[in-house]
C-alpha positions in Angstrom: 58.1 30.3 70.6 54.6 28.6 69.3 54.7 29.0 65.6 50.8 29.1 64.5 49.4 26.7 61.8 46.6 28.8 60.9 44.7 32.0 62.1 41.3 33.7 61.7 40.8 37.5 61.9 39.2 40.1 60.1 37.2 37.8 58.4 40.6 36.2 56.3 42.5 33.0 56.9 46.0 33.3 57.6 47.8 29.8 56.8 51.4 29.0 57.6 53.3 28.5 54.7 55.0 25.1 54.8 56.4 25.3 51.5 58.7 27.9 52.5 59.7 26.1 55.6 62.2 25.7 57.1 64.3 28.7 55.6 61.3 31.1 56.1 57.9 31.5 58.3 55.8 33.7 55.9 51.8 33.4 55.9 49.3 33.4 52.8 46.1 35.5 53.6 43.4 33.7 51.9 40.5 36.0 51.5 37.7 33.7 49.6 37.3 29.7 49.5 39.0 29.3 46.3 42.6 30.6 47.7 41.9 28.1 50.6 41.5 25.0 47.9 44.5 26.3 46.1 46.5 26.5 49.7 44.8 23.4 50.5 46.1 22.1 47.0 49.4 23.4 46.7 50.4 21.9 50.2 50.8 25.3 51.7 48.9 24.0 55.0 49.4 20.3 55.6 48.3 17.3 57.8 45.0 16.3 57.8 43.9 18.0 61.4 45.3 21.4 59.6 43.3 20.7 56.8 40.2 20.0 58.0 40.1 23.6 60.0 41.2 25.2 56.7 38.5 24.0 54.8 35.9 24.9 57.2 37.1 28.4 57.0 37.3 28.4 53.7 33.2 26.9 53.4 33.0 30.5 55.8 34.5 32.8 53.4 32.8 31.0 50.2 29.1 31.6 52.2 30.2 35.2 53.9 30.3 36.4 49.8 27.3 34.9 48.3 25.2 37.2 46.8 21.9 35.2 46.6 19.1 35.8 49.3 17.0 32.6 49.0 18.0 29.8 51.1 17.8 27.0 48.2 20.1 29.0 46.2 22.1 29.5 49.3 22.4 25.8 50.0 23.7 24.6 46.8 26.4 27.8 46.6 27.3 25.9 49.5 27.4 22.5 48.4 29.2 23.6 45.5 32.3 25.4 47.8 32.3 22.0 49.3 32.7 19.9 46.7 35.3 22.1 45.0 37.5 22.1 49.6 36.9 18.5 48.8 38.4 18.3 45.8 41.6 20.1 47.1 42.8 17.0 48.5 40.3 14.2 48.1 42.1 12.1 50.9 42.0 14.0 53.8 39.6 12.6 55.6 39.4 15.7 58.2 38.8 17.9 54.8 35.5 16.1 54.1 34.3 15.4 58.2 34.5 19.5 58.5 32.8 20.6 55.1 29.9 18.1 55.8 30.3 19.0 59.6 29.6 23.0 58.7 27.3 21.6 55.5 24.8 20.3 58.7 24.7 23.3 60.1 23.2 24.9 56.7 20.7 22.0 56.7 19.7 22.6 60.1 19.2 26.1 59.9 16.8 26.4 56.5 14.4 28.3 58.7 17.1 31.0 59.7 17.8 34.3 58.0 21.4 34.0 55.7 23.5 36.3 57.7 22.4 34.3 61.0 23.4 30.7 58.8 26.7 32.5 58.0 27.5 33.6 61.3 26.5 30.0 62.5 29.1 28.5 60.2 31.8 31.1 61.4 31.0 29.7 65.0 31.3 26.4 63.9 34.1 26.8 62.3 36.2 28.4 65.2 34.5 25.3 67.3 36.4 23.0 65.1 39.7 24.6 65.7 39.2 24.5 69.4 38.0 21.5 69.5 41.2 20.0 68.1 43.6 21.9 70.1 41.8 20.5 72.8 42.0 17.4 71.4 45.8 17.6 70.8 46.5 18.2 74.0 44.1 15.7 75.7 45.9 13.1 73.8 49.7 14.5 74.8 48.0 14.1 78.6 46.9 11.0 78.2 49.8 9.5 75.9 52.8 11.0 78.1 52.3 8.3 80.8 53.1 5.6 78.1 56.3 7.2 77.5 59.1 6.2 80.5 62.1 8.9 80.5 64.8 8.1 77.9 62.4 6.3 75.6 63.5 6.5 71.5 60.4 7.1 69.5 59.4 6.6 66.0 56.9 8.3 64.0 55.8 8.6 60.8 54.0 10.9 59.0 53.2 14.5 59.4 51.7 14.4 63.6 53.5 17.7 64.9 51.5 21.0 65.3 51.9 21.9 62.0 49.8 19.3 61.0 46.9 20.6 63.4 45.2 23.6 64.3 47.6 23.6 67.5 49.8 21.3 69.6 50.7 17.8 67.6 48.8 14.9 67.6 51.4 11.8 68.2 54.0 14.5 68.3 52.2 16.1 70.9 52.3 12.8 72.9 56.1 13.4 72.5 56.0 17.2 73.3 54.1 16.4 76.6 56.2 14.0 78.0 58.9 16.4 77.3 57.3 19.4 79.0 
């Protein structure tokens, strides 16, 4: 059974609720950026990979609600919903790479209608989830050779999917040799 970390659809992000774990698997529908910073915040989604994708959904659902229709206006809602992802948790370093990732697509889109910029940051967002599930598992292909049969292993941290959009990052290296 795959348990998911996070999930998009009908326009809400659905986060995994690690606080709850392991006696329950419950998800917290966030509908607007500020319930993903408090999810962020509160350590309901974890792990920096997780984080990252979180953030960039929430950037989406703070920019799919503005109400302005000039693009300067528009750009420093956005910058604003950044700053306050970032603040969520300052040292996740995947938390600030995605907000400025999806900030860059604003920048390089001045020229476009809104709705098109907002629908360009949706795709980019769902990019940076499938990019790291794909990285996740390139890195559990590529690590598993390292690991001979019977090995004892050590980690630290929080690598295992739940700390990604999918898979595990030094855990997956684990989980791959295993499979």
């Amino acid at each position: 059974m795959e348990i998911r970390t996070l999930e998009w659809r009908k326009r809400k992000l659905f986060l995994l609720d690690q606080t709850k774990l392991p006696l329950r698997e419950c998800y917290v529908s966030c509908s607007s950026h500020r319930e993903v910073a408090a999810a962020i915040r509160t350590m309901i989604v974890r792990g920096a990979p997780a984080i990252g994708v979180a953030a960039a959904f929430g950037l989406v659902l703070g920019a799919k609600k503005t109400r302005t229709k000039a693009y300067s206006s528009f750009r420093k809602e956005i910058e604003a919903i950044g700053d306050l992802l970032i603040a969520a948790r300052p040292t996740a370093v995947n938390l600030l790479w995605a907000v400025e990732r999806l900030k860059e697509v604003v920048r390089q889109n001045s020229g476009e209608p809104l709705e098109e910029i907002q629908d360009l940051l949706e795709q980019e967002a769902r990019r940076i989830l499938e990019e790291d599930v794909k990285a996740n598992r390139a890195m559990g292909r590529q690590g598993r050779i390292l690991i001979p049969d019977g090995a004892s292993i050590l980690t630290h941290c929080n690598a295992g999917a739940l700390a990604t959009a999918g898979y595990g990052t030094a855990l997956g290296v684990i989980r791959a040799a295993f499979e």
